[in-house]
Residue, then its C-alpha position, 0 to 999 in steps of 0.5 A: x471452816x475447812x472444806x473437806x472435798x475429798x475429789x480434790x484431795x492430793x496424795x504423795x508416795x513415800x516409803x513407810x521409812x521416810x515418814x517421821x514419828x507421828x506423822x499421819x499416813x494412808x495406805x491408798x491415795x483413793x479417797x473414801x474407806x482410807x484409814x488413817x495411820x499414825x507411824x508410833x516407831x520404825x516398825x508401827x504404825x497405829x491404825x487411828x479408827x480401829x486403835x490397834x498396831x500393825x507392824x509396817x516393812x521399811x520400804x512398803x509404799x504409804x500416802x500422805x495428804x499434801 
């Protein structure tokens, strides 16, 4: 079984435009109350607990998990 610590877990800054379709994404690298999201095209990204869609800038900063 995985074991989800979230102390260790690691982040990594890309700009919203570097991430692919689908690829999951946060908006903070803090642990804790960070949403996941789900970029859905070039502009969007779908925000996974809430199931609503937000428009995202090209170069706005995200995190993903590495």
């Amino acid at each position: 079984m995985a074991d989800n610590n979230q102390a260790n877990d690691r982040y990594k800054k890309f700009r919203f435009s570097e991430l692919e379709i689908n690829e999951l994404f946060w908006q903070t690298n803090i642990p804790g109350d960070n949403i996941p999201w789900r970029k859905t095209n070039e502009t969007q990204a779908l925000n996974i607990k809430a199931q609503t869609t937000h428009k995202f800038q090209s170069n706005t900063v995200v995190w993903q998990k590495i």
